[in-house]
N, C-alpha and C positions, 0 to 999 in steps of 0.2 A: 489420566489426563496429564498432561505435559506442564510443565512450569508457565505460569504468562508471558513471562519475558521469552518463548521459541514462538509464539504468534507472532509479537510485537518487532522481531528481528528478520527479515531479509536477506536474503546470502545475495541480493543482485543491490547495489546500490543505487542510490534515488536520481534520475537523469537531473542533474543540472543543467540546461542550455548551453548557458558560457563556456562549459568545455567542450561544447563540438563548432566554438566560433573561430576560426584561421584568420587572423588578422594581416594583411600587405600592405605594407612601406612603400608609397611612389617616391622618385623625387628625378624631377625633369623629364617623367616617362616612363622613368625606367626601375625595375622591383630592385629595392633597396635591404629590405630587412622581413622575411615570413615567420608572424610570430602565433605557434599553435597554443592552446589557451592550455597553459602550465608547463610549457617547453623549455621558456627561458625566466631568467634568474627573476624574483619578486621586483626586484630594483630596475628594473629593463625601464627604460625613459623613452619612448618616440625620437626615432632622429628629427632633428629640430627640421621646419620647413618641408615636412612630407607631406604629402595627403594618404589619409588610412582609409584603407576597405577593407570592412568586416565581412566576412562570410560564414554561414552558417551551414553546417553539414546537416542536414533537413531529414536525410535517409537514415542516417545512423543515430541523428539523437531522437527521432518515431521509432525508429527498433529497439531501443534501448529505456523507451517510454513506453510501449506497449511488453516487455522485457518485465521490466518492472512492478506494471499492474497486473500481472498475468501471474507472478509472483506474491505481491499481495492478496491477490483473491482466490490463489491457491492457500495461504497462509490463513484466510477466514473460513473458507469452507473446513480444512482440519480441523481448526476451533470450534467452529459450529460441530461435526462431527464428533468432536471427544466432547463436548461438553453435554450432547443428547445423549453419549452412551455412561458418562457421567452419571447422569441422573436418569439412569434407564429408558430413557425418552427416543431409542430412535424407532422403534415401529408402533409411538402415539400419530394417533391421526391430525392430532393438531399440534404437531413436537415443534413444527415451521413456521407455526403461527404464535408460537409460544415464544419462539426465538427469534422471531422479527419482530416483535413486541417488545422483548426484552434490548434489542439491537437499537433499536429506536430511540428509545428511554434513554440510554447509555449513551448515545450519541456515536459507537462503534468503539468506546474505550472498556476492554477485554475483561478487567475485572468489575466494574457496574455492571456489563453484561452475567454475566455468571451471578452476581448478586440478584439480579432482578429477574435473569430466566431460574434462580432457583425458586422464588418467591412463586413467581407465575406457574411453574409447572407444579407447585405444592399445592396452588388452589384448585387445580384442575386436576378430578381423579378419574380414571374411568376403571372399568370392570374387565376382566380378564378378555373376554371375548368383544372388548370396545364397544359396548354397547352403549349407554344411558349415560353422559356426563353428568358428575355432580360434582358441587362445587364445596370445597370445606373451609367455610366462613368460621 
């Protein structure tokens, strides 16, 4: 199994909003100043007496939101993966139910899980051929 911290890390970063907002400077009409969110300097002031329209790039920050989560639940199934083959659990019949019991409990924080799906899959044992659950209390 891989160290916690390769679940917990992302190689796509978290969409923020804000940076797919385009901000335009009117003034009498006419486009004064187009500021893309982290283009210009932190210190940028609104020219005085503008009116601002914000707009939101709606296509690219849903791709880059779906990007994301597609990436995080690429990132839990692995985990769930090495953590069943971990604890010999991937061809238990209830290895899934073991692990969303444990997932629950933990609220989805990587190391409670592994704590609690160890515990869980300890009490539940079965027999070579899965036959007869029994429980070792």
């Amino acid at each position: 199994m891989k160290p916690i911290s390769y679940y917990k890390t992302s190689s796509v970063s978290k969409p923020i909003e804000d940076y797919y907002i385009t901000t335009y400077y009117y003034k009498e009409g006419k486009l004064i100043v187009v500021k893309k969110s982290g283009s210009l300097n932190e210190n940028f002031e609104a020219p005085v007496g503008c009116v601002e329209e914000n707009v939101l790039d709606q296509i690219s920050y849903e791709a880059h939101r779906r990007l994301y989560s597609q990436e995080i639940t690429n990132l839990q199934q692995e985990f769930k993966m090495d953590l069943l083959q971990k604890y010999y659990s991937t061809n238990h019949p209830r290895a899934t139910d073991c692990f969303n019991l444990a997932w629950e409990f933990a609220s989805g924080d990587f190391e409670e899980v592994e704590y609690y799906f160890e515990g869980i899959s300890r009490l539940v044992i079965v027999d070579d051929n899965f036959g007869s659950i029994t429980f070792n209390l």
